[in-house]
PLY file of the C-alpha trace (Angstrom):
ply
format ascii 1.0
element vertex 455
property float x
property float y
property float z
element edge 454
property int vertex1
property int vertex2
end_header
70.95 -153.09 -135.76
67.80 -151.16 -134.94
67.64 -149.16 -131.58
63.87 -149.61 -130.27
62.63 -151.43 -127.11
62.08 -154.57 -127.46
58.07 -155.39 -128.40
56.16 -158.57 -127.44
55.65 -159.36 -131.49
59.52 -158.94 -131.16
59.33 -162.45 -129.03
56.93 -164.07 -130.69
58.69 -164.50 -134.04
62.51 -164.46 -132.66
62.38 -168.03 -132.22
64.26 -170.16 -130.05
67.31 -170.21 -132.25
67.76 -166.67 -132.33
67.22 -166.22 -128.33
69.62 -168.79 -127.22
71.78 -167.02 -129.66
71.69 -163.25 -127.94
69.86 -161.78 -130.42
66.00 -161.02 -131.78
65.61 -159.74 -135.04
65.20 -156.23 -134.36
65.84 -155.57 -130.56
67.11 -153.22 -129.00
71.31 -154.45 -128.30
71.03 -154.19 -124.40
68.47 -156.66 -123.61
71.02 -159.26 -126.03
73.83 -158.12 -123.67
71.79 -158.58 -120.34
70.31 -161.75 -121.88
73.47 -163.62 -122.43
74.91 -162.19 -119.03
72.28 -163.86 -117.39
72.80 -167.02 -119.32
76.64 -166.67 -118.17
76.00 -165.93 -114.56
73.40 -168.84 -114.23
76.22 -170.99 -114.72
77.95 -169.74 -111.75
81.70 -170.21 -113.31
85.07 -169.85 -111.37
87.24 -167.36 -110.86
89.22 -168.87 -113.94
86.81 -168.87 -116.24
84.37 -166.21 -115.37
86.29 -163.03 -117.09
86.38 -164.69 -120.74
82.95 -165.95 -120.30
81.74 -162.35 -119.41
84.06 -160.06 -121.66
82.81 -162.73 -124.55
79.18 -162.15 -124.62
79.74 -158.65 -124.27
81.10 -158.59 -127.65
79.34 -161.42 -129.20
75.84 -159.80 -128.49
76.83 -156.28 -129.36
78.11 -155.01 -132.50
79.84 -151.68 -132.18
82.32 -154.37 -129.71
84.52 -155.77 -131.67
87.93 -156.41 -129.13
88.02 -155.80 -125.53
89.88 -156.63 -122.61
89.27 -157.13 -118.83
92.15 -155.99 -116.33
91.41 -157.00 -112.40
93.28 -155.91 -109.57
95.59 -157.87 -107.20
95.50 -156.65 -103.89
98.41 -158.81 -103.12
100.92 -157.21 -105.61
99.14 -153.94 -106.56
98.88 -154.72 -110.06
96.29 -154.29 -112.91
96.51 -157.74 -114.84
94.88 -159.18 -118.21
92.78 -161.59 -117.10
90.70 -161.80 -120.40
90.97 -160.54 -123.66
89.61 -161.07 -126.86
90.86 -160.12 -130.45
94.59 -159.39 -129.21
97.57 -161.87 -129.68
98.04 -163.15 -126.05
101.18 -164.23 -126.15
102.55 -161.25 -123.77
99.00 -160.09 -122.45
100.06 -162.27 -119.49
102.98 -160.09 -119.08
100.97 -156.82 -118.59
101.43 -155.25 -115.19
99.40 -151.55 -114.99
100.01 -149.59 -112.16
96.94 -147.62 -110.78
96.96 -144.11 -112.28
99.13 -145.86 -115.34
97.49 -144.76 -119.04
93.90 -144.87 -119.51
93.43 -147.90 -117.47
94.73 -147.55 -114.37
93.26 -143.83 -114.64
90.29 -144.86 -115.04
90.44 -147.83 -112.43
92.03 -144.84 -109.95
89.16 -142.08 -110.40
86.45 -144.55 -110.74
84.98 -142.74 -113.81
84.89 -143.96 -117.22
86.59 -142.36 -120.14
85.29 -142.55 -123.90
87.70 -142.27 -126.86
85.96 -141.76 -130.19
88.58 -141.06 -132.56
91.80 -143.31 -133.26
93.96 -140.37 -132.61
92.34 -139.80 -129.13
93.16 -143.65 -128.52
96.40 -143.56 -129.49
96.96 -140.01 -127.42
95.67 -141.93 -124.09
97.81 -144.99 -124.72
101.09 -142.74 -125.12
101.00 -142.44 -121.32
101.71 -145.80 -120.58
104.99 -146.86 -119.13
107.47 -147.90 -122.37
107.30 -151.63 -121.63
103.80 -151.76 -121.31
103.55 -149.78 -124.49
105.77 -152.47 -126.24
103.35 -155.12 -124.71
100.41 -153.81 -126.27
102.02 -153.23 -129.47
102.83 -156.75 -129.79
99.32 -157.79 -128.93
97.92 -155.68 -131.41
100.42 -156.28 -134.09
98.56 -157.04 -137.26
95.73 -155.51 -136.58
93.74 -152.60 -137.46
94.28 -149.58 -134.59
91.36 -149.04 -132.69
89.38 -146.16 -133.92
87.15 -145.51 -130.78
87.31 -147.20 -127.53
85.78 -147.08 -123.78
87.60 -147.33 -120.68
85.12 -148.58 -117.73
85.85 -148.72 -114.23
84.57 -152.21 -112.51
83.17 -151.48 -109.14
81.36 -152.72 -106.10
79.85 -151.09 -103.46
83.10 -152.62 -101.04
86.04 -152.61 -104.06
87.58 -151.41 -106.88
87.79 -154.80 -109.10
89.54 -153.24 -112.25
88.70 -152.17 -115.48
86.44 -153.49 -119.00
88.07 -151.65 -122.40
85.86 -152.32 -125.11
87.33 -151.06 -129.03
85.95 -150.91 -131.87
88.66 -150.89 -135.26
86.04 -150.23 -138.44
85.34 -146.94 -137.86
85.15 -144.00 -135.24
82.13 -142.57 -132.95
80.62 -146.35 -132.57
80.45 -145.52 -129.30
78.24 -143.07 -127.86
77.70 -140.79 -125.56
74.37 -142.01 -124.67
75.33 -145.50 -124.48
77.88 -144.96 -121.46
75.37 -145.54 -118.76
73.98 -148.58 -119.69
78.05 -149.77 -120.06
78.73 -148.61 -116.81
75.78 -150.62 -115.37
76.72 -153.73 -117.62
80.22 -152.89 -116.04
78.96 -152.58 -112.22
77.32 -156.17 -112.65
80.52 -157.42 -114.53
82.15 -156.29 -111.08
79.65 -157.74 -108.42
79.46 -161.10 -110.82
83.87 -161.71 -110.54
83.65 -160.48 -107.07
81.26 -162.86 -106.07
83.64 -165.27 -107.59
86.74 -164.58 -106.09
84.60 -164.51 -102.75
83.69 -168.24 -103.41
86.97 -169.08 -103.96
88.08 -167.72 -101.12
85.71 -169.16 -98.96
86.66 -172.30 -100.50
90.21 -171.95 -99.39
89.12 -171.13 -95.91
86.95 -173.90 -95.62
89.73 -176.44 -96.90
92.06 -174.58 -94.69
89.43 -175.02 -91.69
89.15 -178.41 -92.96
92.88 -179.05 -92.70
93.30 -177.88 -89.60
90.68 -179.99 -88.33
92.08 -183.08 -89.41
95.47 -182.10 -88.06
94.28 -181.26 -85.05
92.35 -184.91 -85.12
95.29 -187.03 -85.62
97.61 -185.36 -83.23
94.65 -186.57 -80.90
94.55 -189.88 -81.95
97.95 -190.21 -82.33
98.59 -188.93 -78.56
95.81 -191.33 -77.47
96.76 -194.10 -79.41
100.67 -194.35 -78.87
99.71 -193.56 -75.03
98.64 -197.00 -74.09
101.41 -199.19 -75.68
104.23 -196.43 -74.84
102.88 -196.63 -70.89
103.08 -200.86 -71.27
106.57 -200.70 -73.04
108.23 -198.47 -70.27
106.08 -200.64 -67.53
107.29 -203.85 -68.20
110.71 -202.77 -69.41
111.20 -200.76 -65.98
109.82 -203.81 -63.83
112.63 -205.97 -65.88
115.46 -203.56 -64.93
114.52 -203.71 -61.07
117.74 -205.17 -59.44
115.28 -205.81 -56.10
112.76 -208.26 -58.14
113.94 -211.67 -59.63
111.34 -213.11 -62.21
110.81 -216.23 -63.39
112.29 -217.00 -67.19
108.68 -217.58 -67.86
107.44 -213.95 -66.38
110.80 -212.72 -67.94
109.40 -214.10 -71.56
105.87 -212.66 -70.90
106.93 -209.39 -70.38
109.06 -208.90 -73.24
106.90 -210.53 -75.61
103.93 -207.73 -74.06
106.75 -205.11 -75.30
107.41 -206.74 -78.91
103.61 -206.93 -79.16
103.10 -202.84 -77.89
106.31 -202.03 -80.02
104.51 -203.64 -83.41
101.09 -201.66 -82.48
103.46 -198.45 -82.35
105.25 -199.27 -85.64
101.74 -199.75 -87.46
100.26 -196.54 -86.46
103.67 -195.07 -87.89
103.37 -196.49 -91.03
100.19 -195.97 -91.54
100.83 -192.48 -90.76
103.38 -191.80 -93.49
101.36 -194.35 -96.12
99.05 -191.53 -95.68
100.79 -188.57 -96.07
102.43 -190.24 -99.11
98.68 -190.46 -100.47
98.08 -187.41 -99.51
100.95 -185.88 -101.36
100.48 -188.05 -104.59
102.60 -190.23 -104.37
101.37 -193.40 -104.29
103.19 -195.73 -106.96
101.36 -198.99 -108.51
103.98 -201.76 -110.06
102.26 -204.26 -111.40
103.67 -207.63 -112.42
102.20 -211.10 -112.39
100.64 -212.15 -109.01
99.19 -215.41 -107.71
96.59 -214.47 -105.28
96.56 -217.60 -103.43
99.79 -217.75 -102.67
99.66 -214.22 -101.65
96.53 -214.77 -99.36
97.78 -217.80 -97.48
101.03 -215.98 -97.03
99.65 -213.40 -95.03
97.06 -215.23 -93.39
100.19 -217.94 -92.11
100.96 -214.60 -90.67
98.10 -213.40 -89.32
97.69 -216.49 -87.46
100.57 -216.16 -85.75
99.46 -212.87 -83.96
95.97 -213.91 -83.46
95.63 -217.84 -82.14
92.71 -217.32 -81.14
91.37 -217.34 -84.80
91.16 -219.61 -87.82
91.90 -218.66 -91.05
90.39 -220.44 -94.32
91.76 -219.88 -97.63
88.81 -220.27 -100.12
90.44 -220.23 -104.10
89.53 -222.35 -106.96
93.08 -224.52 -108.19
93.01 -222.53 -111.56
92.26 -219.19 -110.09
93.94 -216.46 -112.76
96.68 -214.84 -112.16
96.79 -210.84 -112.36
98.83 -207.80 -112.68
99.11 -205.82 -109.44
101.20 -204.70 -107.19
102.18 -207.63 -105.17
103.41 -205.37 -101.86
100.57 -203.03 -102.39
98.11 -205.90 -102.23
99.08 -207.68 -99.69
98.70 -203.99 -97.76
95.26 -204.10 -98.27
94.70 -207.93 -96.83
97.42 -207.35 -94.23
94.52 -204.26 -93.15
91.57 -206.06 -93.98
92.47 -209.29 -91.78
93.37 -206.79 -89.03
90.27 -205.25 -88.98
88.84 -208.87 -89.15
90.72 -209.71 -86.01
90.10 -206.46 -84.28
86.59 -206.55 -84.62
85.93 -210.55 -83.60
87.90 -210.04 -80.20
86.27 -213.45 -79.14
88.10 -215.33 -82.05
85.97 -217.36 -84.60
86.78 -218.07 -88.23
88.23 -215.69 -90.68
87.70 -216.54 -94.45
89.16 -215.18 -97.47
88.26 -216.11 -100.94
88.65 -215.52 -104.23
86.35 -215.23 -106.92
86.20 -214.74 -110.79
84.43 -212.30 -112.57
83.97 -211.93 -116.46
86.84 -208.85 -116.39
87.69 -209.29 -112.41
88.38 -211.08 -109.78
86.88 -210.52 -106.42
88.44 -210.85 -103.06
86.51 -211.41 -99.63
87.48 -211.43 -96.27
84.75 -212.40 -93.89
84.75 -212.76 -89.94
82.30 -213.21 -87.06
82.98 -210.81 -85.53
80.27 -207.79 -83.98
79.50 -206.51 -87.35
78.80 -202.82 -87.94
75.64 -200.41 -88.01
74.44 -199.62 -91.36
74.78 -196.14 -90.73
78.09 -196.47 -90.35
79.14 -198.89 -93.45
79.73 -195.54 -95.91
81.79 -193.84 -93.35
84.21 -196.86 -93.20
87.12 -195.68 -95.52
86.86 -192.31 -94.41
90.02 -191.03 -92.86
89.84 -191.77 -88.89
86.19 -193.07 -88.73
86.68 -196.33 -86.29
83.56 -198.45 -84.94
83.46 -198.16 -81.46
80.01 -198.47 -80.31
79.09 -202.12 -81.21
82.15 -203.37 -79.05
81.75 -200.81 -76.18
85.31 -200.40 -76.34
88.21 -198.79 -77.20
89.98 -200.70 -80.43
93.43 -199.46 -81.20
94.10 -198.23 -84.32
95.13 -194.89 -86.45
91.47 -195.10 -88.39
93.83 -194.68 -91.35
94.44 -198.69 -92.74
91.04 -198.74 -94.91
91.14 -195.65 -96.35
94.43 -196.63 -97.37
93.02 -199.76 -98.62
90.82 -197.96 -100.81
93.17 -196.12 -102.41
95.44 -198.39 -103.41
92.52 -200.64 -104.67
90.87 -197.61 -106.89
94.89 -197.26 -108.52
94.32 -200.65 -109.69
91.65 -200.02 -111.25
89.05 -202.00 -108.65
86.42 -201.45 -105.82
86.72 -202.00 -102.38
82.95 -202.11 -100.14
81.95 -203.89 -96.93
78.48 -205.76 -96.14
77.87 -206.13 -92.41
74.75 -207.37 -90.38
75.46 -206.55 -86.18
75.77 -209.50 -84.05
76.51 -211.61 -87.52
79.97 -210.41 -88.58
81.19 -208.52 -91.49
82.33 -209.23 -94.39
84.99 -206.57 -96.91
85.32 -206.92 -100.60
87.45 -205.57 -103.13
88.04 -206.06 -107.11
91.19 -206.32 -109.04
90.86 -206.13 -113.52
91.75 -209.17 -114.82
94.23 -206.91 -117.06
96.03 -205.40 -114.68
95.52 -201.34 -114.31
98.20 -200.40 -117.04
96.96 -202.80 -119.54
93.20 -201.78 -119.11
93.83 -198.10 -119.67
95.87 -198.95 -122.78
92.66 -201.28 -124.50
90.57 -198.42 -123.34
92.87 -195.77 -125.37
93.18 -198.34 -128.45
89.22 -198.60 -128.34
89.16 -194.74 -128.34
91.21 -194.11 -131.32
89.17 -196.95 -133.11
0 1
1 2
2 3
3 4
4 5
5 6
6 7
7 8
8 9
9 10
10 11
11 12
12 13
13 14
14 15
15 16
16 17
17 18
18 19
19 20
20 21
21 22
22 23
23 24
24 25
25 26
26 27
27 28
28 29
29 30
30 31
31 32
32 33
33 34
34 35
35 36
36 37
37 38
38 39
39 40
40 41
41 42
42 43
43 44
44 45
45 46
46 47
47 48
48 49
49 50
50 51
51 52
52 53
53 54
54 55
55 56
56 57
57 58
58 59
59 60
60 61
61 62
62 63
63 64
64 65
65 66
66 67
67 68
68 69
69 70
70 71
71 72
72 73
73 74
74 75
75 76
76 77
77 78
78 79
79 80
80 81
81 82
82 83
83 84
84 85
85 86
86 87
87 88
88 89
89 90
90 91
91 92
92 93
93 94
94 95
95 96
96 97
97 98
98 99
99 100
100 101
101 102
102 103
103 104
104 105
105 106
106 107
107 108
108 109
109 110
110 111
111 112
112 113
113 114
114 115
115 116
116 117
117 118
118 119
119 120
120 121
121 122
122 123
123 124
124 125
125 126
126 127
127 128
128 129
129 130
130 131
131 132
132 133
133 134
134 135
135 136
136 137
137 138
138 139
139 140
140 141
141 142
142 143
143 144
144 145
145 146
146 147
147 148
148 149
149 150
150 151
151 152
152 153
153 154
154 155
155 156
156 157
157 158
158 159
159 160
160 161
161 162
162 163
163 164
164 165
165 166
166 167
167 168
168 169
169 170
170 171
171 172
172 173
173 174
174 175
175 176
176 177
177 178
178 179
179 180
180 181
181 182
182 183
183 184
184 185
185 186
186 187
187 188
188 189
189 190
190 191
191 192
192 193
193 194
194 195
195 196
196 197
197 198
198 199
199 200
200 201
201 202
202 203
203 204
204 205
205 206
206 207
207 208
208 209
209 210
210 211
211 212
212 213
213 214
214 215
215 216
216 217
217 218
218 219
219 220
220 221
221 222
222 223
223 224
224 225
225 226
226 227
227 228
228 229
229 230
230 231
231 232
232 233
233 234
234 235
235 236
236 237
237 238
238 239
239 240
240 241
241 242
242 243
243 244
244 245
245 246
246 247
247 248
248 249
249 250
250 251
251 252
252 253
253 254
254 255
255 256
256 257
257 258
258 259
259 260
260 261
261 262
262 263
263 264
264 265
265 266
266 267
267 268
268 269
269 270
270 271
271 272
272 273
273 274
274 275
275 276
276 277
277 278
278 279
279 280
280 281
281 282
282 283
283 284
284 285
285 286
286 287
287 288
288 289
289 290
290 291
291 292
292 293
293 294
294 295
295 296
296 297
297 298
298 299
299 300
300 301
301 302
302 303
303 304
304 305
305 306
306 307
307 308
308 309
309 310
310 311
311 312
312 313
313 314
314 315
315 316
316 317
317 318
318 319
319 320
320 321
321 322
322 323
323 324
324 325
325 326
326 327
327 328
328 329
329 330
330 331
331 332
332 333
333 334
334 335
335 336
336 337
337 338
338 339
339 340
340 341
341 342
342 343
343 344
344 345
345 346
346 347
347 348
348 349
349 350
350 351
351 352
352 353
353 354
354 355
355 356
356 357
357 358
358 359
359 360
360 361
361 362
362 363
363 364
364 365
365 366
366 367
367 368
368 369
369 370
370 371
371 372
372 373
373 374
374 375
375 376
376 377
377 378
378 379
379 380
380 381
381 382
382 383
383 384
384 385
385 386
386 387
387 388
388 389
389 390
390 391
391 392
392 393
393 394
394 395
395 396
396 397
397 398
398 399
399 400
400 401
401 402
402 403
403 404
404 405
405 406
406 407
407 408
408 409
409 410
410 411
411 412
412 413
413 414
414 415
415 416
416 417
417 418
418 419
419 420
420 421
421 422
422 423
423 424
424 425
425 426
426 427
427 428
428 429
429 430
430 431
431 432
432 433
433 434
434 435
435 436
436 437
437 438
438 439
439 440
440 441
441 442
442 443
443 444
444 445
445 446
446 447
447 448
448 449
449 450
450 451
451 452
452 453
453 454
């Protein structure tokens, strides 16, 4: 390849082939190298993926680069480590563990200056330091191969940190590297450095934030928790206490009111725990879907029978067609999500009014609704509803007990069906929740989709 700076005629008749390739008939090798570096660090890759991205165009865009290998530094261990290499076996690069001042590398990653080996025998020569298991590493990724006959060692810096260290052979013949090129390397090498710094920077910060994050929602439920188990704790040892007085004599009927108040508190406290650990078992990833066959109908009137139990001052309407289909799901995971719908129902229609849930079919689906008349909700509040802890408050002016936890729940359990779970609410004209179940069941659906893949 010629070495001259690149000319505008140079442009003009690359092409667009040859630029999104690297290289212009005729250009000088850096501006290929800086080229696709820029096309690499436009993409803004991880941590993961940004060494093998970066050590690749290096030696796709210049020639005398045939192999190379890029070793960062742990702070947490101390270690030099292959974190991407190209034109080696890999099989034990993994395994590589250079101590700084170790061999070539960690010389070179100590002093901070590079070191250029032109001849195979000065390779070989600077690799004979190495410790005897890393030399046994190295001979088993190169095994097969041609030796190197001139490599360069190149320390990756920043301004702030050492990041580690860019080799770069070349195994057709010696002297391919030069003298004169080393400056231009070391700047390619400086930018390699600021480019998987800035990466692990991001990551980091990612971790923080999501730590921050964590925290915060911690923090949050032990709140809500506190505030929420507060009130029917303070009415269970109230009325309890008042029952145990030896100089008070209540009626049977006063008697029966009080301990009813206590079963009622005592069922508040045991939803906010189970919705508690339903969400740390989402959380953890552990939700499991059983589908079998399931009659909706039967499913919705069953827990609506219930519902109306708790809350007489409602009516419930079931609303199915006599040859509504029946579907695979998980019968106790569905009835969950109406068991949390119709309490939200009920919760936010304190003055009572009717409570309808139908069914509907779909050409692959069926739909479910569950409407009330209750105070409905903002609309700048309908796509916060199945985020964790988000409760509407405002529209009731008051305080509505509850872990914020059941619909997000809801949603979850709906999307590992397969489905979709939304809400449509007007204020002052109730709301009204939806969610979708396939007609084929989760497990059944994912297997036609595979079929229809291989096909």
């Amino acid at each position: 390849m010629a070495d001259h700076p690149l000319t505008p005629s140079d442009l003009a008749t690359a092409g667009p082939v040859a630029l999104a390739q690297g290289r212009v008939p005729g250009q000088d090798w850096r501006f290929s190298v800086v080229f696709e570096m820029a096309r690499v660090l436009a993409r803004q890759q991880d941590l993961e993926t940004l060494p093998l991205e970066l050590l690749s165009c290096v030696i796709r865009t210049w020639e005398a680069a045939e192999a190379g290998a890029l070793l960062l530094y742990d702070p947490s261990d101390g270690w030099l480590a292959v974190r991407a290499a190209l034109g080696y076996d890999l099989a034990g690069a993994p395994h590589i563990r250079l101590a700084p001042g170790e061999g070539p590398y960690g010389r070179v990653f100590q002093t901070g200056q590079a070191e250029l080996y032109p001849a195979p025998e000065a390779v070989a020569a600077a690799r004979a330091s190495l410790t005897l298991a890393n030399r046994e590493l190295f001979a088993a990724a190169t095994a097969g191969l041609r030796p190197a006959q001139c490599a360069v060692f190149l320390p990756l810096l920043t301004p702030e940190a050492r990041v580690g260290v860019l080799i770069l052979e070349n195994r057709q013949r010696p002297g391919s590297f030069a003298a004169a090129d080393m400056p231009f390397l070391q700047a390619l090498a400086d930018l390699i450095a600021l480019a998987v710094e800035n990466a692990r920077l991001r990551k980091e910060l990612q971790a923080a934030r999501a730590l921050e994050e964590a925290n915060r929602l911690e923090a949050e439920l032990t709140s809500i928790l506190a505030h929420e188990m507060r009130t029917p704790l303070t009415s269970i040892k109230g009325y309890s206490t008042a029952l145990l007085m030896d100089e008070v004599a209540f009626s049977p009927e006063t008697q029966r009111e009080f301990l009813q108040i206590i079963d009622e508190e005592c069922d508040t406290l045991q939803e906010l725990i189970h919705d508690l650990l339903e969400s740390s078992i989402i959380d953890a990833g552990l939700l499991r879907i059983e589908p079998q066959p399931l009659r909706l109908p039967h499913l919705a009137q069953k827990v609506s029978d219930d519902m109306a139990h708790r809350a007489p001052q409602h009516r419930f309407l079931i609303d199915f067609s006599p040859d509504f289909p029946i579907v695979d799901a998980d019968p106790n995971r569905v009835e969950q999500v109406l068991r949390n719908l119709l309490d939200n129902a009920v919760k936010y229609s304190p003055d009572g009014g009717l409570i309808v849930i139908r069914g509907e079919v779909g050409q692959d689906e069926v739909v479910i609704s569950v409407a009330d008349q209750g105070v409905g909700i903002a609309p700048e509040h309908l796509n916060r509803l199945f985020e964790k802890f988000f409760r509407v408050t405002s529209a009731l002016g008051r305080h509505v007990v509850g872990s914020g936890l059941g619909l997000p729940i809801a949603r979850t359990i709906v999307e590992s069906h397969g489905g979709r779970i939304w809400a449509e609410s007007q204020l002052g004209q109730g709301t009204t929740f939806y969610f979708t179940l396939p007609l084929k069941g989760p497990d059944r659906t994912a297997a036609d989709k595979e079929l229809q893949d291989e096909r």
